[in-house]
N, C-alpha and C positions, 0 to 999 in steps of 0.2 A: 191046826196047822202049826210048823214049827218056826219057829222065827229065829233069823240071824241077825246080829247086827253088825253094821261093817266096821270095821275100824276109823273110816273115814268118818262114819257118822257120828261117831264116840268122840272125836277130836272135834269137831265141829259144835257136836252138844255141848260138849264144856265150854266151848270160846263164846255160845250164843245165850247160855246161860240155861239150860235142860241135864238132862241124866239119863243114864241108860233105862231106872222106874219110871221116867214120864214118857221115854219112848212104846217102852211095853206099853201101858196104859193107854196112848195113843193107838197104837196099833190094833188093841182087842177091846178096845170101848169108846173110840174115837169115830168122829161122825167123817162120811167120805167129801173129797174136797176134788174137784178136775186139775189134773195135772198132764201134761204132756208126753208126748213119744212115747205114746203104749206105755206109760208109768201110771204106779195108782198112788192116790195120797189121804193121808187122815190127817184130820186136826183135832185138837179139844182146847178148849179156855181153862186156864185158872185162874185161881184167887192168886194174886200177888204180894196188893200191900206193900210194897217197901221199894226205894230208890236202887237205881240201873245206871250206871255210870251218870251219876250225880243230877237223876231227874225221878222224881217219885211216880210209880206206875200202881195202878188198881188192881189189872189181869197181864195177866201174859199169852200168848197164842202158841201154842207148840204143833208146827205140820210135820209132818214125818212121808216123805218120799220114799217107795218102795217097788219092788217089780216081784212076781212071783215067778220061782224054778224049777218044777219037779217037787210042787206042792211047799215048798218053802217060802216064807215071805223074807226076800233079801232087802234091807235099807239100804236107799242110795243116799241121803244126807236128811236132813234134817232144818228145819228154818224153825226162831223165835222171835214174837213180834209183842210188844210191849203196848199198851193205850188197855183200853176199856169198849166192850162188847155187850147188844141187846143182845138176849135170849132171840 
């Protein structure tokens, strides 16, 4: 399936601390997360390792919010969340 990214989401990735490579990776090997109003969403964990406006974090969480168009996966925004995650 082909996948778009919105520009809104690209703006938003950079402010939240993500990239256009983690949204891909989310989206085609990211585990599914419930999201609302007929939206779908994926998430994946990373390794982090290093301070986020001046607090040191382990992992990072990156969900990626999307809707499908005529076989397309369109992104609606994207959210990243900092702390530490069990398997």
């Amino acid at each position: 399936m082909q996948i778009q990214i919105d520009s809104h989401t690209l703006k938003r990735a950079i402010e939240r601390g993500t990239n256009e490579s983690e949204i891909m990776d989310v989206l085609v090997n990211g585990f599914e997360i419930p999201v609302k109003n007929k939206r779908k969403g994926k998430a994946k964990i990373y390794t982090f390792k290093k301070e986020r406006l001046g607090k040191y974090y382990e992992q990072k969480r990156v969900e990626v919010v999307y809707v499908i168009e005529n076989n397309v996966i369109i992104t609606v925004t994207v959210y990243v969340f900092y702390g530490m995650w069990k398997d």
